[in-house]
Wavefront OBJ file of the C-alpha trace (Angstrom):
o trace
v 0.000 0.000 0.000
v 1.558 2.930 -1.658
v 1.945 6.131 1.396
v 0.621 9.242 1.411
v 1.751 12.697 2.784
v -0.457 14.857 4.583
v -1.120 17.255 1.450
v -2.486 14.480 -0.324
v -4.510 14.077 2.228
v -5.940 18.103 2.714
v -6.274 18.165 -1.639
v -8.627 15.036 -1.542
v -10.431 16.821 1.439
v -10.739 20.015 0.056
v -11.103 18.854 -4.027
v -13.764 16.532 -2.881
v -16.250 18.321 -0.359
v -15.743 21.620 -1.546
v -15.777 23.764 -4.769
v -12.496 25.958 -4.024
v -9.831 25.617 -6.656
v -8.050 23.023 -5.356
v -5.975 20.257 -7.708
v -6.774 16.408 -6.428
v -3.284 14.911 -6.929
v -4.412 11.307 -6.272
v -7.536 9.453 -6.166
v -7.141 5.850 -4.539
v -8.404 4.316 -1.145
v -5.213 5.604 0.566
v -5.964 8.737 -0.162
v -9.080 8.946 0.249
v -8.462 7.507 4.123
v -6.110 10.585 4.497
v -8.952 13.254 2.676
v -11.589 11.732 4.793
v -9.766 12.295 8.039
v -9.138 15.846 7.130
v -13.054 16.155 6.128
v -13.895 18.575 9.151
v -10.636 20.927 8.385
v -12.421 21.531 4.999
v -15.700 21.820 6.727
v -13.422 24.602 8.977
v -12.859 26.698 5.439
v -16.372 26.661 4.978
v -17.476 27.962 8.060
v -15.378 30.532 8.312
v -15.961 32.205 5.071
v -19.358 31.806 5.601
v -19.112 33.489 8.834
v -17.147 36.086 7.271
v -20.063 36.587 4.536
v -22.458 37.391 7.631
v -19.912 39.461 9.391
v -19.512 41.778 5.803
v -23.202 42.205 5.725
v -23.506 42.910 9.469
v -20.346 45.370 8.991
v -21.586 46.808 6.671
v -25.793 47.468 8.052
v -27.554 44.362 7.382
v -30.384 43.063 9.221
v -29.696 39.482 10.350
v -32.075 38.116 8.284
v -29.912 39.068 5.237
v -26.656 37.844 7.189
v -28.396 34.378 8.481
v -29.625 34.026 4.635
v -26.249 34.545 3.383
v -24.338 32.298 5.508
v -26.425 29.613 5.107
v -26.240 30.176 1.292
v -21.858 30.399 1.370
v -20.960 26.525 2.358
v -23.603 25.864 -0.873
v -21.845 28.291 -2.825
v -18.785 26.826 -2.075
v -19.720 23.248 -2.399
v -21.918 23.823 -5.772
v -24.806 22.450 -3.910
v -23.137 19.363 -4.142
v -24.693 18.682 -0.489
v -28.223 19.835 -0.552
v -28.296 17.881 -4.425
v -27.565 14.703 -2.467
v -29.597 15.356 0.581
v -33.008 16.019 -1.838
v -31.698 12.722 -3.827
v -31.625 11.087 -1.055
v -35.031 12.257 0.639
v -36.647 10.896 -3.029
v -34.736 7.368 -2.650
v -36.225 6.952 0.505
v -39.315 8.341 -0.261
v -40.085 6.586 -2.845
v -40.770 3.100 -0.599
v -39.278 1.120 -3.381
v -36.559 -1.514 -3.270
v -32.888 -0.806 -3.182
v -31.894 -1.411 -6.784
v -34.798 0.975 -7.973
v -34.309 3.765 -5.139
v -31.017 3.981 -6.274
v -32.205 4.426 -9.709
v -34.319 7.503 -8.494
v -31.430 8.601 -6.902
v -29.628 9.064 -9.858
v -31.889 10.904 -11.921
v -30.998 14.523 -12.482
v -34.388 16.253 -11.446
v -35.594 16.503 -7.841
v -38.843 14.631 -6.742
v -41.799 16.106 -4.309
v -40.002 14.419 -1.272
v -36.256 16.293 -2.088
v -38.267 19.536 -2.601
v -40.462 19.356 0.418
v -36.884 18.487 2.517
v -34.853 20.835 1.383
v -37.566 23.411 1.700
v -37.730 22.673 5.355
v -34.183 21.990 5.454
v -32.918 25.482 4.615
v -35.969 27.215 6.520
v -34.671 25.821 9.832
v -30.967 26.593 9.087
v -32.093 30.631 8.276
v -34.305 30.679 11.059
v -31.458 29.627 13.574
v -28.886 31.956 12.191
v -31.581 34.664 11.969
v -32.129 34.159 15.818
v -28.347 33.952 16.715
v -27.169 36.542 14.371
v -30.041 38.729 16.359
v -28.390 38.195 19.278
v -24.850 39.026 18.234
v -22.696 38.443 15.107
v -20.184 35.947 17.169
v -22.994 33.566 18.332
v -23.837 33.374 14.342
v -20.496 32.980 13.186
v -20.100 30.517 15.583
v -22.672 28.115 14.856
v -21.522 29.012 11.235
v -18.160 27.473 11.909
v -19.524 24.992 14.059
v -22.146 23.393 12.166
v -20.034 23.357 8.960
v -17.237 21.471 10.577
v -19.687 18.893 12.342
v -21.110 18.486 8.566
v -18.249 17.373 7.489
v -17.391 14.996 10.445
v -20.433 13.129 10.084
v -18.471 12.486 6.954
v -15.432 11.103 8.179
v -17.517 8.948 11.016
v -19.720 7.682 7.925
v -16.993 6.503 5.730
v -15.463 4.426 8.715
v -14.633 0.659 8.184
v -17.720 -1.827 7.991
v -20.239 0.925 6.261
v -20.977 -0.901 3.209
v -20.959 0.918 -0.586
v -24.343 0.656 -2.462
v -22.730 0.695 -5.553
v -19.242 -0.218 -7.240
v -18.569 2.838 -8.553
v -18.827 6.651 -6.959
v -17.764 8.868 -4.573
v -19.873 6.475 -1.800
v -17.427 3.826 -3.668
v -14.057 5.473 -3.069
v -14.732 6.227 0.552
v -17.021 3.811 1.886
v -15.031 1.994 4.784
v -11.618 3.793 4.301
v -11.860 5.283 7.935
v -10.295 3.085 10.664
v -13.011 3.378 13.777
v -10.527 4.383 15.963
v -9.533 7.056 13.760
v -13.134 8.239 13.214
v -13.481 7.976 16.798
v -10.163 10.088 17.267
v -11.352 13.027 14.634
v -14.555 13.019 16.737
v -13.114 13.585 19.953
v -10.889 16.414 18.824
v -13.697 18.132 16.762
v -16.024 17.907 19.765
v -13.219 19.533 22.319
v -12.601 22.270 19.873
v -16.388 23.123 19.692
v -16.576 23.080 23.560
v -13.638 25.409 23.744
v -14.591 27.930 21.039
v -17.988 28.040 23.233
v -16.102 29.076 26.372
v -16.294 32.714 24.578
v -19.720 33.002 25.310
v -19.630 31.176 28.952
v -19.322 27.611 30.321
v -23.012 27.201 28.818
v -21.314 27.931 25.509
v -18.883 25.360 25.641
v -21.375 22.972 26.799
v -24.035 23.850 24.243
v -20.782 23.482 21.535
v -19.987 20.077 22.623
v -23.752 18.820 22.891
v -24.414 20.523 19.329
v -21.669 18.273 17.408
v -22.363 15.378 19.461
v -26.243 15.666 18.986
v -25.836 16.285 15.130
v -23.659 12.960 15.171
v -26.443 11.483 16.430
v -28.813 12.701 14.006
v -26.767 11.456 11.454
v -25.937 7.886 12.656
v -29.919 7.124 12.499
v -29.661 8.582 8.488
v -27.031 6.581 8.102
v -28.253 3.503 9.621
v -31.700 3.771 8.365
v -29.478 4.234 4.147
v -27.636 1.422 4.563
v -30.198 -0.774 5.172
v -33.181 0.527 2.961
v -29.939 0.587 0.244
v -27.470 -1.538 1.104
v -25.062 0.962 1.439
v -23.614 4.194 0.671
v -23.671 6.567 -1.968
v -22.293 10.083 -2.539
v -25.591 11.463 -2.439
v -26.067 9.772 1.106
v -22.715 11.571 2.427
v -24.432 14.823 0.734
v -27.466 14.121 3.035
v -25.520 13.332 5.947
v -24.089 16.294 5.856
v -26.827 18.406 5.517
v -28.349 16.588 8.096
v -25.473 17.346 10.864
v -25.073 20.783 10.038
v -28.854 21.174 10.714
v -29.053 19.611 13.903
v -25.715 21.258 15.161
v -27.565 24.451 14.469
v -31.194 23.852 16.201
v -28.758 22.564 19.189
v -27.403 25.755 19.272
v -30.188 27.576 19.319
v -31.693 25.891 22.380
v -31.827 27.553 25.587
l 1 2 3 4 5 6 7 8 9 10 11 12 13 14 15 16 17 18 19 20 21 22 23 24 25 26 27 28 29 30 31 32 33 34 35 36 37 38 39 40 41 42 43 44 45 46 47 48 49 50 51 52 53 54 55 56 57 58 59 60 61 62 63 64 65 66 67 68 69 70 71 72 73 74 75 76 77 78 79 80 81 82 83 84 85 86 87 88 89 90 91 92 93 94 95 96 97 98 99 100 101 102 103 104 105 106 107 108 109 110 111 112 113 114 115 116 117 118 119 120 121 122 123 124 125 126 127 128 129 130 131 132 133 134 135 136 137 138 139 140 141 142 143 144 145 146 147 148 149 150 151 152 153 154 155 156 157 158 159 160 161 162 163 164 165 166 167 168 169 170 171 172 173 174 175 176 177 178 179 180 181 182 183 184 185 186 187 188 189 190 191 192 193 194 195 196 197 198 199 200 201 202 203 204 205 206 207 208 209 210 211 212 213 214 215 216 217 218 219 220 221 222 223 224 225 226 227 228 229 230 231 232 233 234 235 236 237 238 239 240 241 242 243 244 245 246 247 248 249 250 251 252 253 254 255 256 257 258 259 260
């Protein structure tokens, strides 16, 4: 097994689960154990330019509804939609009721069904109404759950592509980084990204550091029972499924936030 260095690593991270202009060097299962244990440092990027988008409106006289609707619209500028594509795909694959083999079909059709509508609708409603009521507060509680939420989207990622989580299909992005993940590595990432939450929330308090730690560990949560409940209605896996599980954590990270 060929090695690779820790760029290779941060370029399949960052080339994979974002859109920024960054050249993928390699694409095999060694790197893609490297880029998927670096997942959260790319979800870091993304949270802080989208908490720098809200902090330019705010600077600059915005109400926070304009700031909360811009921040939650950076990490999809910056990831093409690429996550909320595969979270509606996936909402329609599971939707649908049908066996795997023809979920997966509706899953990778190019238009969105009534079910990936209806959850992204809802989806993107909750995430501007949090920011809208933290950004009302003060800008740092909304760039914080801006940096927060986008890194604990893209841990759910690296936790999700651990060993033992099956692909659905032979071929994909679900393909290339289903089971590349030692657990103890997953578990290692997750331990570190839920410390760092809990310390960036001593700024506002020991409730904030708390509420940090419970919001990542919560949105894990949330994920594990998507992930769970897509591997067995599919059998696996897909890149779609990642996008959802993504989607999924940085929503739940946020309503945790918001709480209390």
């Amino acid at each position: 097994m060929s090695r690779t260095s820790p760029a290779d690593g941060i370029r399949f991270a960052f080339g994979t689960l974002t859109a920024l202009p960054v050249r993928l060097t390699r694409w095999d299962r060694t790197a893609a154990r490297a880029g998927m244990q670096c997942a959260p440092l790319a979800g870091l990027v993304v949270g802080l330019c989208a908490a720098g988008v809200g902090g330019a409106l705010t600077a600059l006289g915005a109400g926070p509804l304009l700031a909360a609707t811009a921040t939650a619209a950076a990490p999809a500028a910056l990831t093409r939609g690429l996550h909320l594509d595969g979270l509606a795909d996936t909402a329609d694959g599971l939707g649908s009721a049908k066996p795997a083999d023809d979920a997966l079909r509706i899953m990778k059709q190019s238009d969105i069904g009534p079910f990936g509508v209806i959850t992204l609708l809802f989806v993107l409603l909750a995430q501007v109404a949090v920011l809208f009521q933290l950004y009302e507060a003060s800008w740092a509680r909304g760039a914080f759950a801006a940096v927060v939420s986008a890194t604990a989207a893209r841990l759910a990622l690296t936790v999700a592509a651990r060993d033992g989580v099956p692909p659905a299909r032979p071929e994909g992005l679900g393909a290339a980084v289903a089971g590349v993940v030692p657990r103890a590595r997953a578990a290692g990432v997750a331990v570190l990204v839920v410390a760092a939450a809990a310390g960036a929330g001593l700024l506002f308090g020991p409730a904030g550091a708390v509420r940090g730690a419970a919001a990542v560990v919560l949105a894990l949560g949330a994920a594990e029972l998507l992930l769970r409940h897509c591997v067995r209605r599919f059998g696996g896996v897909t890149g779609d499924v990642f996008g959802g599980l993504a989607e999924t954590a940085a929503t739940g990270t946020l309503i945790v936030l918001a709480l209390g």
